[in-house]
C-alpha positions as CSV (number, residue, x, y, z in Angstrom):
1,X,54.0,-70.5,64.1
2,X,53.0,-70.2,60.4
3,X,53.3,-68.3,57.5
4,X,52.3,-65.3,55.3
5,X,51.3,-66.4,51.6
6,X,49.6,-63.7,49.4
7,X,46.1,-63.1,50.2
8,X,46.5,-64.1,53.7
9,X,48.5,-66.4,56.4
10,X,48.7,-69.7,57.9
11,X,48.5,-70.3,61.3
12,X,49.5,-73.2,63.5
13,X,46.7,-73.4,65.9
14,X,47.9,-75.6,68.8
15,X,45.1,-74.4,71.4
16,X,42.8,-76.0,69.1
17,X,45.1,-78.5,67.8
18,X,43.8,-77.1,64.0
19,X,46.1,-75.8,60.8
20,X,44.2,-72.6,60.0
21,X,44.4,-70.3,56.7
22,X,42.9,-67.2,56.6
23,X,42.4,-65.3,53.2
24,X,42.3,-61.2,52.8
25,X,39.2,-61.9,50.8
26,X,36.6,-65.2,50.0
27,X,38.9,-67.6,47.6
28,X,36.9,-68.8,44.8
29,X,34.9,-72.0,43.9
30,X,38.1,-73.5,42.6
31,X,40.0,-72.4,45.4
32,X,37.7,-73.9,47.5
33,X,37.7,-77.7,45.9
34,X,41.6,-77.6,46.2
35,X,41.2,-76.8,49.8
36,X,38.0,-79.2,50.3
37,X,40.5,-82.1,48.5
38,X,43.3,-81.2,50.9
39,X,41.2,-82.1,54.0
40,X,40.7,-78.3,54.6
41,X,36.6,-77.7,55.3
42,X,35.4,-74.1,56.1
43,X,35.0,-73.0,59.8
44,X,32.4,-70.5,60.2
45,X,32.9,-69.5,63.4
46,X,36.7,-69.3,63.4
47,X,36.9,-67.2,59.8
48,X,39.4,-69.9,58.3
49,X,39.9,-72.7,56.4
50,X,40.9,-75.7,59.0
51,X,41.9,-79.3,59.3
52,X,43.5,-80.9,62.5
53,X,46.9,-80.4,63.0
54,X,48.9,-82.7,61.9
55,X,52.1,-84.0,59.8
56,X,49.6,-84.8,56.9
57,X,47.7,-81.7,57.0
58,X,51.7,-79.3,57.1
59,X,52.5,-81.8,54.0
60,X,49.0,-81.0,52.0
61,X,49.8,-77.9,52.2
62,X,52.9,-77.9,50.2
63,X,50.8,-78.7,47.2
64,X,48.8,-76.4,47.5
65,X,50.7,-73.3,45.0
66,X,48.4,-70.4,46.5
67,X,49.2,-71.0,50.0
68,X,53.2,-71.3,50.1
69,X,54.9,-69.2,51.8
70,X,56.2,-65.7,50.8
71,X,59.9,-67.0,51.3
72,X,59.4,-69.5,48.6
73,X,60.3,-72.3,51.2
74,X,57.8,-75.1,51.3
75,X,55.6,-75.5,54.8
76,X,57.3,-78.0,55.9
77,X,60.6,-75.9,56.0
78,X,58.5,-74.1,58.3
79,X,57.9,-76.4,60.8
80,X,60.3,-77.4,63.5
81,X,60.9,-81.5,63.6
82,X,59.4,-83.8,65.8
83,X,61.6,-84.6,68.6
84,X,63.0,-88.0,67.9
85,X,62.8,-91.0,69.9
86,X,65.2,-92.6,72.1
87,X,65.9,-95.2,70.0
88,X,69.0,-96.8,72.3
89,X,69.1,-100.5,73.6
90,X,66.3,-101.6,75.5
């Protein structure tokens, strides 16, 4: 799962329950705060910019204008729905 945006993709990391975007080169300092504000911090040894998987983290991402995807959809198009709950009589 994921997306392409330009200057690189996002990827849905479930092994490592983490959101990941990878850039084609090094975004710049401003770049950097947006992603830092968004809950995003820099993983060295994975190449990306992470957070833990979440609802909240697909959502940040849809303010963030230089990750959306390609398609023009917002991330949360994306992503399939949670499965809902059984909500009959108890």
């Amino acid at each position: 799962m994921g997306w392409k945006f330009a200057g690189g993709e996002a990827v849905v990391n479930n092994d490592i329950n983490r959101l990941q975007l990878f850039f084609d080169e090094r975004p710049d300092k401003e770049r950097c705060s947006v992603l830092k504000r968004k809950g995003f911090h820099w993983s060295p040894r994975e190449g990306a910019w992470q957070r833990q998987l979440n609802d909240n983290a697909i959502y940040a991402v849809n303010y963030v204008d230089f990750v959306k995807p390609l398609d023009g959809r917002r991330p949360t198009e994306l992503q399939p729905k949670a499965p809902q709950r059984d909500t009959g009589a108890r």
